[in-house]
C-alpha positions as a LaTeX table, in Angstrom:
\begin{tabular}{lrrr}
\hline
Residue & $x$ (\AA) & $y$ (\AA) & $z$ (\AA) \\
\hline
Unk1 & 0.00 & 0.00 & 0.00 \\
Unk2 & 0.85 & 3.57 & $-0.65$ \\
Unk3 & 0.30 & 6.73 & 0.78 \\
Unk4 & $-1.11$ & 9.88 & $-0.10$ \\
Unk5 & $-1.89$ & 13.64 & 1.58 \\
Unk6 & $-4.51$ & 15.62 & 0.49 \\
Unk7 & $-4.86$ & 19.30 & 0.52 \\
Unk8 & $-7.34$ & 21.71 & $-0.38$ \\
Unk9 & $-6.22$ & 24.88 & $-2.56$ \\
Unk10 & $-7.48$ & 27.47 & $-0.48$ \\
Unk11 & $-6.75$ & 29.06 & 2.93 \\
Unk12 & $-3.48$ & 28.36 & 3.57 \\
Unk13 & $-2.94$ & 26.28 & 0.82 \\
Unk14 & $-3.35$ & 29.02 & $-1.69$ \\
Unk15 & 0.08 & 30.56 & $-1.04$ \\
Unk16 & 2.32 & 28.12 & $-3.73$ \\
Unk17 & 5.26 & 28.59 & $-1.41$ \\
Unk18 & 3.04 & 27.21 & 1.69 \\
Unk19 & 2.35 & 24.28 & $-0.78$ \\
Unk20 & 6.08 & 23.96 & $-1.88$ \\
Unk21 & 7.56 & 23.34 & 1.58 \\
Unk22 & 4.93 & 21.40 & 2.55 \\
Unk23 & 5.62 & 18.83 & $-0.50$ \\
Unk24 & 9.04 & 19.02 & 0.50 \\
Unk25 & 7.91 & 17.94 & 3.62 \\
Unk26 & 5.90 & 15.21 & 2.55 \\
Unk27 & 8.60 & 13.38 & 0.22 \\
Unk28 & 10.54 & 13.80 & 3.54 \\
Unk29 & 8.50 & 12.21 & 6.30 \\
Unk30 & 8.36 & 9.35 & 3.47 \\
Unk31 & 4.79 & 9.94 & 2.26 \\
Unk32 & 4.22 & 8.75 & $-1.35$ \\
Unk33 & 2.30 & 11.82 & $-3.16$ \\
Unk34 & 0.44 & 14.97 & $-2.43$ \\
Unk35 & $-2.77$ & 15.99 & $-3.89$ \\
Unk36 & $-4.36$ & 19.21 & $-4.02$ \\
Unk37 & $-7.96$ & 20.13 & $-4.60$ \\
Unk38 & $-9.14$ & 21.81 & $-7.84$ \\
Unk39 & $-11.86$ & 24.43 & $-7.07$ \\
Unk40 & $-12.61$ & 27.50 & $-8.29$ \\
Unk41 & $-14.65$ & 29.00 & $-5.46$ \\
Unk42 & $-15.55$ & 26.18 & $-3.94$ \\
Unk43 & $-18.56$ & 27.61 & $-1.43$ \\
Unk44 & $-19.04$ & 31.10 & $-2.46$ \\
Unk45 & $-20.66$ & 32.37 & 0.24 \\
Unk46 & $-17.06$ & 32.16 & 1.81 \\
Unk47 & $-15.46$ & 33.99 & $-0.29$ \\
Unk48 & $-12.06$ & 31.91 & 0.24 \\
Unk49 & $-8.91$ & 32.77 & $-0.99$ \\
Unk50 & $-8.41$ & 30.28 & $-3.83$ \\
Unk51 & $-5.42$ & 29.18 & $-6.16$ \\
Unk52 & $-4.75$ & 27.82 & $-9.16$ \\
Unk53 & $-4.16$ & 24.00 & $-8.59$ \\
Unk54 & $-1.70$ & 24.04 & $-11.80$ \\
Unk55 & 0.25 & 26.19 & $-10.31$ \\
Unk56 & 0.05 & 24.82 & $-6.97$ \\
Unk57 & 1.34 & 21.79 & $-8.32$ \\
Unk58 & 4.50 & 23.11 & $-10.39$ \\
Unk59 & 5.24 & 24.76 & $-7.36$ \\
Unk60 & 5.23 & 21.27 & $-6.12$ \\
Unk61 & 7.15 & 19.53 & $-8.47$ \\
Unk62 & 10.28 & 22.27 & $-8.43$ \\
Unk63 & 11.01 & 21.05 & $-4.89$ \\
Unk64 & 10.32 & 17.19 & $-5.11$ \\
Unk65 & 11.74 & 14.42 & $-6.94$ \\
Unk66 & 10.21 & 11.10 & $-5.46$ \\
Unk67 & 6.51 & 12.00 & $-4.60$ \\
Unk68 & 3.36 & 11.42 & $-7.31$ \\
Unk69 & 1.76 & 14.42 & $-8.00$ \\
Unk70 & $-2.11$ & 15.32 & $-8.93$ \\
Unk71 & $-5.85$ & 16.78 & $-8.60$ \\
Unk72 & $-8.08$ & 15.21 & $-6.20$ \\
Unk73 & $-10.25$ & 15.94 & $-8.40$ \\
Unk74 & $-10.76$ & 18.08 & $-11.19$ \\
Unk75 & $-13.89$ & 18.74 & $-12.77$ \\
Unk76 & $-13.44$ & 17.61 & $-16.36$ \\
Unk77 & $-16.60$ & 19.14 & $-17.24$ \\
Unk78 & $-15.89$ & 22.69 & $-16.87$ \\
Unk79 & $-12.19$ & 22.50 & $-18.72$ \\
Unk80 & $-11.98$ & 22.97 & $-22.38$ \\
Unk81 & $-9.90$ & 19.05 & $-22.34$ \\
Unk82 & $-7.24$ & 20.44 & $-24.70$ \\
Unk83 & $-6.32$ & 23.10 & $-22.24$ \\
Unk84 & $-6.43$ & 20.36 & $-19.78$ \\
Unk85 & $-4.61$ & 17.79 & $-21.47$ \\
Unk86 & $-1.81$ & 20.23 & $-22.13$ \\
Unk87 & $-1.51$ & 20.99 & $-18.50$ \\
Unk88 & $-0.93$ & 17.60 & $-17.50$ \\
Unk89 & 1.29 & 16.71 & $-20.42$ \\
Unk90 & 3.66 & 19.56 & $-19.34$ \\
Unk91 & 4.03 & 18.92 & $-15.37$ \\
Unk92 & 4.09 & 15.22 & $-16.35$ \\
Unk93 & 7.04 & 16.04 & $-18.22$ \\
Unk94 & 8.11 & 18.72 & $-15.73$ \\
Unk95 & 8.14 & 15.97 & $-12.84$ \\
Unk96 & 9.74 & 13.24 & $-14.69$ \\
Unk97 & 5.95 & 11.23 & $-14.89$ \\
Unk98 & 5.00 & 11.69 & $-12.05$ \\
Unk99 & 1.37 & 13.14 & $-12.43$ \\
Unk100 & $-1.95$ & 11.53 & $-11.62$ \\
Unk101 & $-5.23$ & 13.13 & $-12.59$ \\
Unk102 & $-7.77$ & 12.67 & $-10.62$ \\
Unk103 & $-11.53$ & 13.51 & $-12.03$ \\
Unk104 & $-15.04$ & 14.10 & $-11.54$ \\
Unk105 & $-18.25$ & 16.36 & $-11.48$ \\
Unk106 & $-17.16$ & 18.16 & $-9.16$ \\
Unk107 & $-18.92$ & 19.53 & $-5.96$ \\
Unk108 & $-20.73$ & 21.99 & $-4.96$ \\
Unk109 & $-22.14$ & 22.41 & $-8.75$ \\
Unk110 & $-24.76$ & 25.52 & $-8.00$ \\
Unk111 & $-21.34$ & 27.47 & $-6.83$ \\
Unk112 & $-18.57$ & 25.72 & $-9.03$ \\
Unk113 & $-20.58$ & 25.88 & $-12.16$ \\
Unk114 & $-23.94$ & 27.35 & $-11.37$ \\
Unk115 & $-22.14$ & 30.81 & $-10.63$ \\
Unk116 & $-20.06$ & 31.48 & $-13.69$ \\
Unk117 & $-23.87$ & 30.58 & $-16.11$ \\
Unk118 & $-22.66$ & 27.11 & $-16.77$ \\
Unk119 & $-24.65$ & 23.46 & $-16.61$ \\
Unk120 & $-25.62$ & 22.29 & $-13.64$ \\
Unk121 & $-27.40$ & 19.18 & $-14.81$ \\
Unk122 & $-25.86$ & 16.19 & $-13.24$ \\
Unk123 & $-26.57$ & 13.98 & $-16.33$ \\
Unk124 & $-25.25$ & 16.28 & $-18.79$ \\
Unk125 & $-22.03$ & 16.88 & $-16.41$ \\
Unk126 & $-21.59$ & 13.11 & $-16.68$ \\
Unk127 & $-21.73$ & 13.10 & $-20.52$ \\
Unk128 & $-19.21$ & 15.81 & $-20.53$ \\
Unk129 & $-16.64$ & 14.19 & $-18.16$ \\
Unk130 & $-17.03$ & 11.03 & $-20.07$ \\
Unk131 & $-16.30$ & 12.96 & $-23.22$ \\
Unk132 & $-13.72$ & 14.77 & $-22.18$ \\
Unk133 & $-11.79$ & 11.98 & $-20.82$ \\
Unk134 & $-12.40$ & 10.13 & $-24.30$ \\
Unk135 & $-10.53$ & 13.46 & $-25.76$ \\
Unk136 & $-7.62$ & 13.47 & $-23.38$ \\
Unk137 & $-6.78$ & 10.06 & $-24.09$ \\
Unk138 & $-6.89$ & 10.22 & $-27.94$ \\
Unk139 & $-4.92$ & 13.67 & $-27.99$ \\
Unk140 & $-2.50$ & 11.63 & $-25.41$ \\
Unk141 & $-1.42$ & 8.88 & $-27.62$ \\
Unk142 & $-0.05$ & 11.67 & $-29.51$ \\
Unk143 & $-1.59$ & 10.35 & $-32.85$ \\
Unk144 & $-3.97$ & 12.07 & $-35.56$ \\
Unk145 & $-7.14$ & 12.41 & $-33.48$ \\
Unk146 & $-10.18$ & 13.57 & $-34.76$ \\
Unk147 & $-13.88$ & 12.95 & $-32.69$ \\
Unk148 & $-17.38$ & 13.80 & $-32.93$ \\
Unk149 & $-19.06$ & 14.16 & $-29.36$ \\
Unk150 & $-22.34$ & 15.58 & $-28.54$ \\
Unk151 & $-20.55$ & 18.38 & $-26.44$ \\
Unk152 & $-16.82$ & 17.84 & $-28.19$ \\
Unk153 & $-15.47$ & 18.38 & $-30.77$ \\
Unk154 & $-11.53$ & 17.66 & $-32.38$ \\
Unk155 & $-11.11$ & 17.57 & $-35.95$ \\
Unk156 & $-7.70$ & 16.41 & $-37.25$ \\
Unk157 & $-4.89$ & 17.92 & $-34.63$ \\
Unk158 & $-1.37$ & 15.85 & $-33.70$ \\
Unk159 & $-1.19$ & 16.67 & $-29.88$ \\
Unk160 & 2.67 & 16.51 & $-29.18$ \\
Unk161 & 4.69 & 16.12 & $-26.79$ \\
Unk162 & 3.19 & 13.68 & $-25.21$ \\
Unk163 & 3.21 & 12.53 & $-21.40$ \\
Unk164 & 6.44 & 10.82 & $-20.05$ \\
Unk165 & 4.01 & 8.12 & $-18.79$ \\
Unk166 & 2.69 & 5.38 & $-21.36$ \\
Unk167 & $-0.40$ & 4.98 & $-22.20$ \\
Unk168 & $-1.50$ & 8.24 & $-20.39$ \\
Unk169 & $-1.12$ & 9.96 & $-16.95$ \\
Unk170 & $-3.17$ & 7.49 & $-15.11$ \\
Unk171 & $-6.59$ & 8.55 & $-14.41$ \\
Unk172 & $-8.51$ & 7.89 & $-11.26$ \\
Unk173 & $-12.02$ & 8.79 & $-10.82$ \\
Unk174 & $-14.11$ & 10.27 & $-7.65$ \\
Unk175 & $-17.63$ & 9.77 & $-6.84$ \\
Unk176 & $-19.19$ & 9.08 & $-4.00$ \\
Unk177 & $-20.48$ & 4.93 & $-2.88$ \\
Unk178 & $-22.85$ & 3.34 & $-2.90$ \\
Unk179 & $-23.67$ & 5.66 & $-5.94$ \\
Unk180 & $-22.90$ & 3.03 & $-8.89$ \\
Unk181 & $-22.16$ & 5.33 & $-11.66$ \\
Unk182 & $-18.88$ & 6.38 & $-10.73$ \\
Unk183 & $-17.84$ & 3.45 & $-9.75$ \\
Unk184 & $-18.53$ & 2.10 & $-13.43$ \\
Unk185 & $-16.74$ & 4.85 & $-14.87$ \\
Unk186 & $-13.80$ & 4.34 & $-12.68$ \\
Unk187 & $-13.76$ & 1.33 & $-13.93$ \\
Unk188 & $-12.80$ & 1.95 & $-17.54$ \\
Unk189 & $-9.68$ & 3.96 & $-16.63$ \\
Unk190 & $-6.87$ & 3.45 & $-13.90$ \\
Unk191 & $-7.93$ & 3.91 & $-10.62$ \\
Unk192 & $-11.01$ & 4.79 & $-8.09$ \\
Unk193 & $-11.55$ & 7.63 & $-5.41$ \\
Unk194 & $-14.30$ & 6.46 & $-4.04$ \\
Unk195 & $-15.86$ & 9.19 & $-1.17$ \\
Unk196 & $-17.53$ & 7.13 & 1.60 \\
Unk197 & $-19.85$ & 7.94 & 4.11 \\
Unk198 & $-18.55$ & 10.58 & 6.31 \\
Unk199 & $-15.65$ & 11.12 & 4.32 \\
Unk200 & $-15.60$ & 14.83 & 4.48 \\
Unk201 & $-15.27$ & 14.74 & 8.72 \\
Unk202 & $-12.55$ & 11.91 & 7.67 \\
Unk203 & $-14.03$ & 9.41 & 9.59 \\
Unk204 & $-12.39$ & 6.12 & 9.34 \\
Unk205 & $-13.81$ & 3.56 & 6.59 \\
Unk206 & $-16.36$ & 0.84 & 7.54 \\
Unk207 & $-14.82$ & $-2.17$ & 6.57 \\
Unk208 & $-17.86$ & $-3.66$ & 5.35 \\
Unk209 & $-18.60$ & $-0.60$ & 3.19 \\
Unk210 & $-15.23$ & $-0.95$ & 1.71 \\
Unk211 & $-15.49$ & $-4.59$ & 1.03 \\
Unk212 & $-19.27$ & $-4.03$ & $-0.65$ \\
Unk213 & $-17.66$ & $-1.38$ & $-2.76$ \\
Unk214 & $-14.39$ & $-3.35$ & $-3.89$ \\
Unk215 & $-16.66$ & $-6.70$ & $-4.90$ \\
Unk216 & $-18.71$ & $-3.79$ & $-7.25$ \\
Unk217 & $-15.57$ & $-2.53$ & $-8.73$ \\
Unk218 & $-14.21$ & $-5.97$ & $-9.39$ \\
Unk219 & $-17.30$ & $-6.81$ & $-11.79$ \\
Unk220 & $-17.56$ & $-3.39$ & $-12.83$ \\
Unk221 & $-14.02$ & $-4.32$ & $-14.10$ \\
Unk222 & $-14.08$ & $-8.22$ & $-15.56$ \\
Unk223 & $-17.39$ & $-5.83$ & $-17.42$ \\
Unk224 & $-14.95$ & $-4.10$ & $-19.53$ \\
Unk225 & $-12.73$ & $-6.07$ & $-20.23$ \\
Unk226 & $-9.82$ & $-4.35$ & $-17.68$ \\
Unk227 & $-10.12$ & $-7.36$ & $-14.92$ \\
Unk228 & $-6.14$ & $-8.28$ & $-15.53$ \\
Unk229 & $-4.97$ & $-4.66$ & $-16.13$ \\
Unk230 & $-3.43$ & $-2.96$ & $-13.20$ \\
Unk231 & $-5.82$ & $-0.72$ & $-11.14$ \\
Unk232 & $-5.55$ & 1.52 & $-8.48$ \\
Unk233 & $-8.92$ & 1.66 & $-5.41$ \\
Unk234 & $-7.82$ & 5.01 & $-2.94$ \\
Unk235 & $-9.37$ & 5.69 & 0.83 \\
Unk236 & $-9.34$ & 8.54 & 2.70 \\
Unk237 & $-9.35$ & 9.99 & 6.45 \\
Unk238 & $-7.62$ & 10.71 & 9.14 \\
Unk239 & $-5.23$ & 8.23 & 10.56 \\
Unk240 & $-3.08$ & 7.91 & 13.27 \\
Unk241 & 0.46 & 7.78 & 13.53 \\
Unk242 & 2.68 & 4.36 & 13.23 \\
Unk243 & 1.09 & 1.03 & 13.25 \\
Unk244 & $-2.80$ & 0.61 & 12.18 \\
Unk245 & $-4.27$ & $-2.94$ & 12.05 \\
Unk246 & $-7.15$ & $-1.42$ & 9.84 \\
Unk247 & $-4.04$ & $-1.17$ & 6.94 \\
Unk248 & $-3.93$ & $-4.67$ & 6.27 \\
Unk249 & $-7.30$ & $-4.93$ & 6.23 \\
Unk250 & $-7.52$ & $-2.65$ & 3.38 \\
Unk251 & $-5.14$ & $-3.95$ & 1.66 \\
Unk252 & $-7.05$ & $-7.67$ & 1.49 \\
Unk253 & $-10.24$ & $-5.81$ & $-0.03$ \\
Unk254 & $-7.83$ & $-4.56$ & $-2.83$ \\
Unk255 & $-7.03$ & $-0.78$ & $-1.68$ \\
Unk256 & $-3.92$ & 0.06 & $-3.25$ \\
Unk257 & $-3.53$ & 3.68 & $-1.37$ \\
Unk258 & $-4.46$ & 5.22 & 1.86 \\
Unk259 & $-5.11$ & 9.27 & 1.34 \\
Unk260 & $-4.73$ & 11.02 & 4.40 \\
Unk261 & $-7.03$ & 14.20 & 4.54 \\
Unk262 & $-8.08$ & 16.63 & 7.30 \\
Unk263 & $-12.00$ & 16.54 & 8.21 \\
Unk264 & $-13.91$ & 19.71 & 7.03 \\
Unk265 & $-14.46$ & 22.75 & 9.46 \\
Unk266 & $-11.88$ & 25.30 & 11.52 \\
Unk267 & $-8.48$ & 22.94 & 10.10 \\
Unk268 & $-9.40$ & 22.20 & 6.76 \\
Unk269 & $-7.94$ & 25.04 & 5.20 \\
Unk270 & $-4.99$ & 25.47 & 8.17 \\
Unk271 & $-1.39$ & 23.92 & 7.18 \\
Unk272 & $-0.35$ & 23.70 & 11.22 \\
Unk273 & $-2.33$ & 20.54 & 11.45 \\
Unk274 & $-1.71$ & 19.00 & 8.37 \\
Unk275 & 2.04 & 19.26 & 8.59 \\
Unk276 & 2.50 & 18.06 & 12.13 \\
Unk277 & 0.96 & 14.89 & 10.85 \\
Unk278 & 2.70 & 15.04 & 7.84 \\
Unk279 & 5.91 & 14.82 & 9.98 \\
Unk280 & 4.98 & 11.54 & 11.80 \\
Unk281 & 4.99 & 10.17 & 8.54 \\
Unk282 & 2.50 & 7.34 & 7.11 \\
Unk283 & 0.95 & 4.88 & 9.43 \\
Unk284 & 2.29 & 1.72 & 9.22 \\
Unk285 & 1.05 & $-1.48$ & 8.16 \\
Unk286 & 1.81 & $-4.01$ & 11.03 \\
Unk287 & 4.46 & $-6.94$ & 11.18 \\
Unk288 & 3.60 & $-10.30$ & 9.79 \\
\hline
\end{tabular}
């Protein structure tokens, strides 16, 4: 298992220097990526102070060598996907491949997309992700793409260079169980973020939750035709420091990463917190 930090990009996280020496801090403490958020104003009505999550993440990858690096998650649907897909292609090759995109709708939709006149229809945000993640992988292969979508369109362009990483920068998808949708989409790229109940106070998994959403995954995956193909299933809280028995038994329902996050309210947006636990490093799976 592997192990991730997750940060929001606001608050304190919307300085790129506060974001820098905390990724410096993570590779340190022996943490195995860093993730930022990708809003744009998140909850309005707060009026946050809110970076770019591109920029947050060059910052990023100027101080690191080791650590993955990506969005957790971006909202596919409100990026033109060639502006997107040349983002990623550049820090990928800025960072050596070591990019990871997370995707998804994207939350809270009235203020993320409602606010600046755009769709807000959950179905037609769906058809646009799925869309727009058909166009980044075509215009990643680096071939002659052309493609007709209802919402898309690319007619004829070479999209070079491409990422370091072959086929693509892997793509994990968010969503939140038992919804089944995600998990289906997930299922046709490289990974899962699946949000569970009482993820955003980063309450600790329920096993049995986990283990109800890894057997869907699993047939959601022998049903196209990516059962053998490597595949990445993240969870998220708060842990606590050195050995966790809960680890291992992640690891036997499949979970390939543990994403350690800071529950919602007066420390979300606060680096004190988040560092000191960066510090004590990952917990630890125990001893045979």
């Amino acid at each position: 298992m592997r192990f991730s930090v997750s940060i929001p990009n606001f608050g304190d996280f919307a300085d790129p220097e506060a974001v820098a020496v905390l990724a410096q801090a993570v590779e340190h403490a022996g943490w195995d990526a860093l993730f930022v958020w990708d809003h744009m104003v998140h909850e309005k009505r707060l009026a946050r102070e809110i970076a770019d999550p591109w920029i947050l993440l060059t910052a990023a990858a100027m101080v690191t060598s080791r650590i993955k690096l990506g969005t957790m998650v971006t909202p596919v649907a409100r990026r033109r996907p060639q502006k997107l897909a040349r983002e990623v292609t550049t820090l990928d090759r800025l960072t050596g491949g070591r990019m990871i995109l997370g995707v998804g709708l994207g939350d809270p939709v009235d203020d993320e997309y409602g606010a600046f006149g755009e769709p807000t229809d959950r179905r037609e945000l769906a058809a646009r992700l799925d869309e727009g993640l058909e166009v980044l992988d075509r215009l990643w292969s680096g071939e002659r793409t052309t493609y007709e979508g209802t919402y898309l369109t690319v007619r004829d362009v070479v999209f070079r260079p491409t990422p370091v990483q072959r086929p693509r920068v892997p793509i994990w998808v968010g969503g939140r169980w038992p919804n089944k949708a995600p998990m289906r989409r997930a299922a046709r790229w490289d990974g899962a973020v699946p949000i569970m109940a009482g993820a955003w106070q980063a309450e600790l998994p329920v096993l049995a939750e986990v283990q109800a959403m890894g057997a869907y995954l699993r047939q959601a995956r022998r049903d196209a035709g990516r059962a053998e193909e490597p595949f990445d299933v993240v969870i998220g809280g708060s842990s606590p420091d050195g050995t966790w028995p809960l680890l291992a038994d992640l690891a036997t329902e499949g979970v390939t990463w543990w994403d350690e996050r800071m529950p919602f309210g007066e420390l979300l947006d606060t680096a004190d917190p988040i560092r000191r636990r960066v510090d004590q490093g990952p917990p630890g799976l125990p001893a045979d």
